[in-house]
N, C-alpha and C positions, 0 to 999 in steps of 0.2 A: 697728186696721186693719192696722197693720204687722207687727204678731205674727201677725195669720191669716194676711196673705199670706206670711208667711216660712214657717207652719205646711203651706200649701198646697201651695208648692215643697220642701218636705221631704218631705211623701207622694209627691209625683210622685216622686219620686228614685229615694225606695225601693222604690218599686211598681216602676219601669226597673230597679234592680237585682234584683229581686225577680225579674221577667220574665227576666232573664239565668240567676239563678239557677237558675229552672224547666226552662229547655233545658237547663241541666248534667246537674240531674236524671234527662231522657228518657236520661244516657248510663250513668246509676245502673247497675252489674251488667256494663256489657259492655266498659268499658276500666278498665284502673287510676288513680286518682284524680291519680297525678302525671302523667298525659297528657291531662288536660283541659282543661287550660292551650293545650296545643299547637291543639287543636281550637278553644278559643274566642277565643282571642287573634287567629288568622286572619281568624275568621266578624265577630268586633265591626268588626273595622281595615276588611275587605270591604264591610261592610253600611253602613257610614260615610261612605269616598270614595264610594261606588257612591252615595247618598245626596245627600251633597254638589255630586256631579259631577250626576247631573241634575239637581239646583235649578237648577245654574249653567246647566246644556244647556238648560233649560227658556226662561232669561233674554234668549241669545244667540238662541234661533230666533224669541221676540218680537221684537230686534232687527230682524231680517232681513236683517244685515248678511254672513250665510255663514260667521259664525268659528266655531260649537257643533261642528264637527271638528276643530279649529287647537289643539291642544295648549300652545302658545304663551298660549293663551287662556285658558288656566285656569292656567296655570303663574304669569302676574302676578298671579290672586290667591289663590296657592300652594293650589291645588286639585288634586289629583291627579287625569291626564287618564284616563280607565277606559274601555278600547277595550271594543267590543260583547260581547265574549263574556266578558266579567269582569262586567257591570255586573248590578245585583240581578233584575231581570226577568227573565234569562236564569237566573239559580242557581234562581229560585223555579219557574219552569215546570220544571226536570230534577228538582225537589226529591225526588216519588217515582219515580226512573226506578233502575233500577241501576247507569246512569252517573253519578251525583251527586257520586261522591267523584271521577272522573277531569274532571268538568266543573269543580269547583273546584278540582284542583290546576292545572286545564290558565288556568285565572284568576287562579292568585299568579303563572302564570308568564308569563300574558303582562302581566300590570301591572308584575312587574319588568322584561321587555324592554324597555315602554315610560319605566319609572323606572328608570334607571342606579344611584342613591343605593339602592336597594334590593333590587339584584342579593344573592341568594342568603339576603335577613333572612325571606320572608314564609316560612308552613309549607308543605307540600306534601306531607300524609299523611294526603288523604282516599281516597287509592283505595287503602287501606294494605287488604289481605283479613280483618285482626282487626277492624275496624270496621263492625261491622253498618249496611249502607247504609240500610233502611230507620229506623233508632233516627236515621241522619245526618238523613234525611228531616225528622222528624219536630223535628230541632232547628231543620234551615233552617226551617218554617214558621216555629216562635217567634220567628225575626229577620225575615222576614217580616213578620209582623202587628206591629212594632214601629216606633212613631211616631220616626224620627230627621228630620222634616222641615224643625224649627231646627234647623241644623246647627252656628249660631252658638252657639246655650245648649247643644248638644250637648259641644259640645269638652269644658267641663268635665266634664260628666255621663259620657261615655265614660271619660275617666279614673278617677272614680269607681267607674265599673260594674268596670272593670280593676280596682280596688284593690281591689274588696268581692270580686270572684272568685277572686282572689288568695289572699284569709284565708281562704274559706271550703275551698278547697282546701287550703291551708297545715295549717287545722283539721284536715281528715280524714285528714290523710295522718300528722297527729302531729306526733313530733318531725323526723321528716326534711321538714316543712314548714319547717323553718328554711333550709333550703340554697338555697332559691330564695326566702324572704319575710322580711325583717325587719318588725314591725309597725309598722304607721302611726304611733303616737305616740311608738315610740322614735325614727323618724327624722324628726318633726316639732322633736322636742326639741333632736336632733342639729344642725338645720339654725337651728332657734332660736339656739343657742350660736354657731353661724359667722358666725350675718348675712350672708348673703350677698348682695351690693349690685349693680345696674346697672353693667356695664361690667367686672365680675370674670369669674374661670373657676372651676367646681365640679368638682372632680375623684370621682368615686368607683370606688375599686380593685378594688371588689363589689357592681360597679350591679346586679346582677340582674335584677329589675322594672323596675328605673330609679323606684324610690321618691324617690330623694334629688334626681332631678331635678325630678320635679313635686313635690315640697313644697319647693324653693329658688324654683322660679316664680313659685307660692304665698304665698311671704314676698316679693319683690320686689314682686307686685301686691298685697299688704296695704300695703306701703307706699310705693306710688304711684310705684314705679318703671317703667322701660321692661322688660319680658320678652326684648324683641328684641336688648338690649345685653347680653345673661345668654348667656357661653358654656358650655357643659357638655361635659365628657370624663366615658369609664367604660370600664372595664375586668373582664371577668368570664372563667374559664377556659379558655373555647373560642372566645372571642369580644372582640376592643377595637372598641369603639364613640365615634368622636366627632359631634358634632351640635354648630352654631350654632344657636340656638335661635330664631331671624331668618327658619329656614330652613323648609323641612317634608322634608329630608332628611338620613338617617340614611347612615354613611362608615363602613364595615366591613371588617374586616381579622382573619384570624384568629392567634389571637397564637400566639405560637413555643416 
């Protein structure tokens, strides 16, 4: 019974990753494959909070208490607050219009107005003119029709879907897929040898992805540690990155 059910959560996975995958696809031919990253890393991180944030919006107008506007409200349980015109209903109705790509840049920027911690991290290069707006269209759908409505079982699952798009871009792009991916099991291996414990700091000098910090996570929740006492720094050429990991914000500085 326990091997189907484990059997069962592994197809879902990879059928979500699979679905991710399929949108990169629709961008097959019309950008170069080391720019796809830029494009989906924004759409996953978007389609997520925006996700998150109404379950939560959903919760508080049961309530009827008046807080599902109170950003306060979602910040104690570090949900990120997603003003109206950033949230998924809104990207999905522009999805074929020819403002599609200024409707979501005009959406990472006003989440980061709204998130201080992530002033200047999210992408902002959908109303870029190399970017065939209807091919964009046609990827918003696939995140659209996509089921993130546990958002709790999601968290893992997004990370995943991040790592698996990661390789497979890494893959196509060759060996300059090295410069932005080291592969999962060399830095599973890495972090194996450190042990890295509840209450320590993980430094990496070339977080990239930030591999090394979700598979130090990973190790501390295998072994029954708190995640919330795991700090993490990182450091990459154009960019120092620190994060408590307690927190759901990211503290950006570009290095010198």
């Amino acid at each position: 019974m326990a091997k189907a059910k484990a059997s069962r959560q592994n197809a879902a996975t990879i059928g979500f990753e699979q679905q991710i995958w399929d949108a990169a696809c629709e961008l097959w031919g019309h950008i170069p494959a080391a720019d796809y990253r830029k494009i989906f890393t924004g759409l996953i991180f978007l389609k997520y909070i925006s996700t998150a944030f109404e379950k939560k919006y959903d919760e508080l107008v049961a309530e009827g208490d008046g807080f599902e506007d109170d950003p306060d409200a979602y910040e104690a349980e570090s949900i990120f607050f997603v003003p109206p015109e950033a949230r998924w209903s809104q990207i999905a109705k522009a999805a074929h219009t020819p403002e599609i790509g200024t409707v979501l840049d005009k959406a990472m920027t006003s989440i980061e107005a709204g998130n201080k911690s992530l002033k200047g991290v999210l992408p902002k290069n959908y109303a870029s003119p190399e970017l065939d707006k209807r091919v964009l269209g046609n990827v918003v759908d696939v995140f659209t029709n996509m089921d993130m409505s546990d958002t709790e079982a999601s968290k893992d699952l997004l990370g995943r879907t991040y790592e698996y798009c990661i390789a497979q871009f890494a893959s196509y792009e060759g060996v300059k897929g090295g410069e932005f991916y080291t592969p999962a099991s060399v830095v599973k291996t890495i972090v194996s040898i450190l042990k890295p414990t509840e209450g320590k700091r993980v430094y990496d000098p070339c977080c990239g992805s930030g591999g090394m910090f979700v598979q130090s996570a990973q190790f501390v929740h295998r072994h029954q540690g708190r995640i919330s006492d795991l700090s993490i720094f990182g450091q990459e050429s154009t960019t120092c990155m620190r994060r408590r990991s307690s927190t759901s914000s990211w503290q950006t500085r570009r290095s010198t």
